[in-house]
C-alpha positions in Angstrom: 0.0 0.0 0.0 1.2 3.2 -0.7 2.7 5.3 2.3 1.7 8.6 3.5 -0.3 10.2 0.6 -1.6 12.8 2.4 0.8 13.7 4.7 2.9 14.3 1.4 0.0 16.1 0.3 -0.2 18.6 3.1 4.2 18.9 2.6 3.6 20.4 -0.9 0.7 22.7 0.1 3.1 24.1 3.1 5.9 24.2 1.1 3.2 26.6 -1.5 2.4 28.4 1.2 6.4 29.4 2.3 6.3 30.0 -2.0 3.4 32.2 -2.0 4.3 34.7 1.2 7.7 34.8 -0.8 5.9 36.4 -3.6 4.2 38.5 -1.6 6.9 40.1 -0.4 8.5 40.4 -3.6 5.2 42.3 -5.2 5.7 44.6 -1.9 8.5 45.9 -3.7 7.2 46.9 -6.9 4.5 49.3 -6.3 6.8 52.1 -7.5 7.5 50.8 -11.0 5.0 51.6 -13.9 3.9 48.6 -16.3 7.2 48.3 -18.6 9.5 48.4 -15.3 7.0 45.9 -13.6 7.5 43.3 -16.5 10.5 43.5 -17.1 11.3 43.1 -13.3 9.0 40.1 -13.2 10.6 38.6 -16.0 13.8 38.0 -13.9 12.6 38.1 -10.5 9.8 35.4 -10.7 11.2 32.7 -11.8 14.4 33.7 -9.4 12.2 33.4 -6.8 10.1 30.0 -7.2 13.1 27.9 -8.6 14.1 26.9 -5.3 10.8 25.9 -4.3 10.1 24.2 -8.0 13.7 22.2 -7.0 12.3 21.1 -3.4 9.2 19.9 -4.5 10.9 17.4 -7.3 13.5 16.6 -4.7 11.3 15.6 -1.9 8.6 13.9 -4.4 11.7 11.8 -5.5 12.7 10.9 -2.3 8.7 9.8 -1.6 9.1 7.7 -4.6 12.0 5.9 -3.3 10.5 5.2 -0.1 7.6 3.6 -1.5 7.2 -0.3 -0.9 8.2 -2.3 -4.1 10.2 -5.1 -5.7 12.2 -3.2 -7.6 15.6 -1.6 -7.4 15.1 1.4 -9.3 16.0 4.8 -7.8 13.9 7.9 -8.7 15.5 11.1 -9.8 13.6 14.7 -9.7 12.1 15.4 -13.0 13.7 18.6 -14.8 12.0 22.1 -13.6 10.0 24.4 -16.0 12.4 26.5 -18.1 12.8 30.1 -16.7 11.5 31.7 -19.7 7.9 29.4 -19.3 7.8 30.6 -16.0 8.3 34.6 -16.8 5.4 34.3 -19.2 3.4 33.2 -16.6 4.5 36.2 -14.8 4.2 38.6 -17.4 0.7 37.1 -17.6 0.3 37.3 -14.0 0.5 40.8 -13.6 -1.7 42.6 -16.2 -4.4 40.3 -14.3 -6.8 42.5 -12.6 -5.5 41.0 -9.2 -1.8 40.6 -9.7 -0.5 39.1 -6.7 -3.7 36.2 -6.7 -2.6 35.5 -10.2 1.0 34.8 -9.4 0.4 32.8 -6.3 -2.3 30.9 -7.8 0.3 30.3 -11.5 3.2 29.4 -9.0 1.3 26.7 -6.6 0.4 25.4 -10.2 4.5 25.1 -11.0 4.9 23.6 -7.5 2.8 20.9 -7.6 3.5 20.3 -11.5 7.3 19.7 -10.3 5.8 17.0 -8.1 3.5 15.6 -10.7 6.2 15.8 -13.3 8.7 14.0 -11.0 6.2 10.8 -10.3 5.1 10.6 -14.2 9.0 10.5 -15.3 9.6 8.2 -13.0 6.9 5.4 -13.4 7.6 6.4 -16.9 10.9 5.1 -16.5 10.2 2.0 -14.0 8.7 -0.9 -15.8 5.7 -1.8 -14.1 5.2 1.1 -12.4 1.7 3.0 -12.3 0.2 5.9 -10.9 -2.7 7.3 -9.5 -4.5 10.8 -9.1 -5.6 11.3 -5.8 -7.4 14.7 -4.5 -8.2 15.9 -1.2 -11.9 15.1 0.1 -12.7 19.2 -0.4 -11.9 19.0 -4.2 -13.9 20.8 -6.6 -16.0 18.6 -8.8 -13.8 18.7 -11.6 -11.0 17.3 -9.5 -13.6 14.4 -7.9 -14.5 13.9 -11.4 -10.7 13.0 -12.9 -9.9 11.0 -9.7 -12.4 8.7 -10.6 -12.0 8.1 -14.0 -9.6 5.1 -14.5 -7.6 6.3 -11.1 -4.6 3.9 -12.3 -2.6 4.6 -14.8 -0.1 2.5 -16.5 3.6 3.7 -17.2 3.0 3.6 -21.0 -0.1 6.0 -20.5 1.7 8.5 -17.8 5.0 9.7 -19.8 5.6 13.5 -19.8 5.1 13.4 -23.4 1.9 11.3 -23.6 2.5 7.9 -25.7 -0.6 5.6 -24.8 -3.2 5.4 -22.4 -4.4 2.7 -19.4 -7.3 0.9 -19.4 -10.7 2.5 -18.3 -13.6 1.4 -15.9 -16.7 1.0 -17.2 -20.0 1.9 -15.2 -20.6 -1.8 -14.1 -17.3 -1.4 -12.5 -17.6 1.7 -10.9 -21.2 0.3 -9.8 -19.2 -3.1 -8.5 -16.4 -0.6 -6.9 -19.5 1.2 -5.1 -21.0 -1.4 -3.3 -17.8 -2.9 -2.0 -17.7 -6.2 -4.7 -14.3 -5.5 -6.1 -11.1 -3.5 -5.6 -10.4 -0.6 -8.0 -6.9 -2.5 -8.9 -8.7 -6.0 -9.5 -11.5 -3.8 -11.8 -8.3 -2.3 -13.9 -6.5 -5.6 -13.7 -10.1 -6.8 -15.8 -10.1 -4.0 -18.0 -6.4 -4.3 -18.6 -6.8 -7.3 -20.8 -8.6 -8.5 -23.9 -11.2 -11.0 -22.4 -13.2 -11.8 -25.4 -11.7 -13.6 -28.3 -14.1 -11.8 -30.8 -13.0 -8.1 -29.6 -9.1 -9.2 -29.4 -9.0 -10.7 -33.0 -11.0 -8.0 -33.9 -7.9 -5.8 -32.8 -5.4 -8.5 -33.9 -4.7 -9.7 -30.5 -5.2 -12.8 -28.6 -7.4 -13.5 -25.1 -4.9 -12.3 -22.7 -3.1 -9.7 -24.5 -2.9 -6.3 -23.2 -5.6 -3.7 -24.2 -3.5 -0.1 -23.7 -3.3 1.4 -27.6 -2.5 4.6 -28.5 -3.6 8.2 -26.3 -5.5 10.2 -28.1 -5.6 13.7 -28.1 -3.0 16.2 -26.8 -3.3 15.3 -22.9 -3.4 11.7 -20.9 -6.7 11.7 -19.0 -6.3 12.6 -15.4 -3.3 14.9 -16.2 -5.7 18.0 -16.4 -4.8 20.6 -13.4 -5.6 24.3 -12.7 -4.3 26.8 -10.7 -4.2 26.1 -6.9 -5.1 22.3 -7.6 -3.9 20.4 -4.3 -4.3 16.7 -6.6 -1.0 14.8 -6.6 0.2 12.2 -8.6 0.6 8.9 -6.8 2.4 6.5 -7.2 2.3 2.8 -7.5 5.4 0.5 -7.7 6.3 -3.0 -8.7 4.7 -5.1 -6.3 2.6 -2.7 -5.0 -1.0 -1.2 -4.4 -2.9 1.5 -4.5 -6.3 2.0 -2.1 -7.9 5.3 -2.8 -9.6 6.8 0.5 -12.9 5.8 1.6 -14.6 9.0 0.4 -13.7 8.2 -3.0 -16.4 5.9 -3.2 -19.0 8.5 -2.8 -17.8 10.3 -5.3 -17.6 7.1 -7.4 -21.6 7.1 -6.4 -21.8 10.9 -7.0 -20.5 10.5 -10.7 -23.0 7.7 -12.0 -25.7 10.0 -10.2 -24.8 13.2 -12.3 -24.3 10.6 -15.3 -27.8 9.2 -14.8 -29.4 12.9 -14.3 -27.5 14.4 -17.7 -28.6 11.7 -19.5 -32.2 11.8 -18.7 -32.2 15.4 -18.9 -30.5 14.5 -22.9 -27.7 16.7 -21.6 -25.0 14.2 -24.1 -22.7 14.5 -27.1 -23.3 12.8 -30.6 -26.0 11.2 -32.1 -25.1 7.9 -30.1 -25.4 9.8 -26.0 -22.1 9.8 -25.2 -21.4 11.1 -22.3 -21.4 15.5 -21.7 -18.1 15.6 -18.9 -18.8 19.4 -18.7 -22.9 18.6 -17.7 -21.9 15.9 -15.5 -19.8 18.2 -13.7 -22.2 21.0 -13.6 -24.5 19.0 -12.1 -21.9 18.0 -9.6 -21.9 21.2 -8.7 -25.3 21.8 -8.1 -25.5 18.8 -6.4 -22.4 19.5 -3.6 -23.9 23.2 -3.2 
């Protein structure tokens, strides 16, 4: 099982809130300067200023990954940091926002917790049999609740920086079996993971047996979707290995075939076949938490 999830959770959020008083008192110092002098102070200053905390949070996420139970002898390294010049765009950005000082915080707890992320994707990348999960805090908005339910585990050929396949995903009699308690979400993937039927793996040129992860479509791997001040870290799940999300993830496994049920009798889908409207389900998430 894997160790201290949220405890490592809560290290990154501190460590963003140590980055984000450091910003603050760097902003103090620029109420002087008109727009040009503010930009191109930014430019420099910014990503100056988070780099260290970028570095700590891949350093620290790598040593989490090496404490992690597992068969293996592989030794994580700290994924590379954002280039300075990405980051002084987002701080260009960040200050012709109406509230300058939100924007930057809220960009730079963003380039924290992406060092983290970045560091745990590179690495299970790298690790043969390594997966990884998405796991949010029991607060998270509904679009958070949403992506940490869908498929939750993903392979190492799915989770590479640079996407270059996808894991297999639950389908709703899993997520029904999930809810009431009549399989594990790792024995459900382990299912999906697999051609079972001869007819659907010849039809692909497979065999029974064979593995069903193909090629990602589309410019982003599902579940690696994030925005600004997002507290969701990617977990990871060694050789050997498994992952239990918490129990409240079950409600929210409940919460999602509810919103899925209500869009679709309210003919809130896409295409001529129903398939299903993400942004609807999640608006009716919404509705539903408030």
């Amino acid at each position: 099982m894997v160790h201290a999830v949220s405890e490592f959770q809560g290290l990154l959020a501190a460590l963003g809130a140590e980055q984000a008083a450091q910003l603050s008192r760097l902003l103090a110092r620029t109420d002087r300067l008109d727009q040009g002098e503010l930009l191109a102070f930014i430019t420099d200053a910014y990503p100056e200023a988070v780099a260290p905390f970028l570095s700590a949070a891949a350093a620290l996420t790598a040593q989490w990954y090496d404490e992690q139970p597992t068969i293996s002898t592989y030794t994580a390294a700290p994924a590379e940091l954002a280039p300075a010049a990405q980051l002084a765009v987002s701080g260009r950005w960040a200050m012709l926002q109406t509230t300058p000082l939100d924007a930057l915080t809220g960009s730079a707890a963003r380039a924290l917790f992406n060092a983290s992320r970045d560091t745990v994707l590179a690495n299970v990348a790298a690790e043969p049999g390594a997966r990884w999960a998405r796991h949010a805090s029991a607060n998270a908005c509904s679009f958070c609740r949403l992506m940490a339910t869908r498929g939750a585990v993903y392979t190492s050929e799915a989770s590479a920086t640079k996407v270059t396949g996808r894991g297999a995903n639950l389908e709703r009699s899993d997520r029904r079996a999930i809810a009431a308690g009549q399989m594990s979400r790792d024995e459900a993937l382990q299912r999906r993971s697999v051609y079972r039927s001869q007819r659907l793996a010849a039809k692909a040129g497979k065999n029974v047996g064979d593995s069903r992860i193909g090629a990602q479509r589309g410019a982003r791997a599902l579940g690696e979707k994030y925005h600004d001040r997002c507290h969701c870290i990617a977990v990871m799940v060694r050789p050997g290995d498994s992952y239990q999300p918490p129990a409240y993830v079950e409600q929210w496994e409940r919460d999602y075939l509810d919103a899925v049920d209500a869009t679709r009798a309210a003919g809130q889908t896409k295409g001529k076949y129903g398939a299903i409207d993400l942004t609807a389900v999640i608006r009716h998430m919404d509705q539903v938490q408030r």
